[in-house]
C-alpha positions, -999 to 999 in steps of 0.1 A, spaced: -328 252 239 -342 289 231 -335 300 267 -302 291 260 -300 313 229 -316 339 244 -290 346 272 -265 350 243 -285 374 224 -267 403 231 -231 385 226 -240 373 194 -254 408 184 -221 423 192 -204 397 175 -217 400 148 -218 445 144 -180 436 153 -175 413 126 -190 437 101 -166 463 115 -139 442 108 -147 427 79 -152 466 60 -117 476 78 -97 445 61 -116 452 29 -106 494 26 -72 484 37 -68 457 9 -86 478 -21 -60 491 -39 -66 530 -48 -75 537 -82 -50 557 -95 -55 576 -134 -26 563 -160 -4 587 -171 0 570 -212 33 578 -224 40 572 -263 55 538 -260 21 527 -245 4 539 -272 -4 525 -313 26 537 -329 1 553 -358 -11 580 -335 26 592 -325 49 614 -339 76 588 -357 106 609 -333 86 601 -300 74 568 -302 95 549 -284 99 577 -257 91 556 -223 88 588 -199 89 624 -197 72 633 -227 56 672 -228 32 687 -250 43 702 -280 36 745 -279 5 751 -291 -14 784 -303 -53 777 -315 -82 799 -314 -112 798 -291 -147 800 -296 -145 837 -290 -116 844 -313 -91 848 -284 -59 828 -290 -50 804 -261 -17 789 -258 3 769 -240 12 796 -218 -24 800 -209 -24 770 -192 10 777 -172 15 762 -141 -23 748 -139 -35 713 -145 -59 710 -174 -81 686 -189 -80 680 -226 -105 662 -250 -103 657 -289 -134 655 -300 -158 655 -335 -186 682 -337 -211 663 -357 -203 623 -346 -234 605 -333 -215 580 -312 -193 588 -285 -189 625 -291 -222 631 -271 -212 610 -241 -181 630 -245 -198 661 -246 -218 653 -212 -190 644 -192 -167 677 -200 -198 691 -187 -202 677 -156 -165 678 -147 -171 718 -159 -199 720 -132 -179 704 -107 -144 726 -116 -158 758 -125 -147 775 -86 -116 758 -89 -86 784 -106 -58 754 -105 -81 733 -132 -90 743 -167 -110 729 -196 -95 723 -229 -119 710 -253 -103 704 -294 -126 698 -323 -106 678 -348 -128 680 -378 -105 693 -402 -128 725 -416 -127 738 -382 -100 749 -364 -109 761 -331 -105 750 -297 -132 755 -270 -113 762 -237 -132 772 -203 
């Protein structure tokens, strides 16, 4: 019986590195891609909108804004003109998620820093301090 497996040893080794082949192919074909949400207003609790937006399905822009930075320059919306940008609200003294925050606008800073196209927009919203941290 083991000579008989043993003539087939390099068949079933084949087989089987095939199979594995296969199986990852059918597997990366059938995983969907992950693809970021874009939340419009009407996907949103209706206390965080603006009352004349909230049922707004698509096609909603960002108001014009004008805010100070943490080196007194004024950055507004034109600052950001015709780049992509990353924006976070955050509190400068919370102890919960505001750290974890806090570490992942600095990786993605690290990782973006060579890139012009992409810019940083970080927004304290504790109401005694209005100044928004943009890199």
């Amino acid at each position: 019986m083991l000579h008989f497996f043993s003539k087939y040893k390099l068949l079933a080794i084949v087989l089987t590195g095939l199979s594995v082949v296969i199986i990852s192919v059918i597997y990366s074909v059938l995983k969907p891609l992950e693809v970021l949400p874009v939340y419009q207003p009407s996907l949103v609790s209706a206390a965080l909108v603006a009352q004349d937006i909230r049922h707004q399905k698509k096609y909603h822009t960002i108001s014009d804004f004008s805010l100070t930075n943490q080196e007194g320059q004024t950055i507004t919306q034109d600052t950001y003109d015709g780049k992509m940008y990353v924006a976070d609200f955050f509190f400068t003294t919370c102890q919960t998620i505001c750290p974890v925050m806090t570490s992942n606008m600095l990786e993605l800073q690290d990782k973006l820093q060579d890139n012009p196209g992409v810019l940083l927009l970080s927004h304290t919203v504790m109401p005694e301090i209005d100044t928004v941290i943009s890199t």
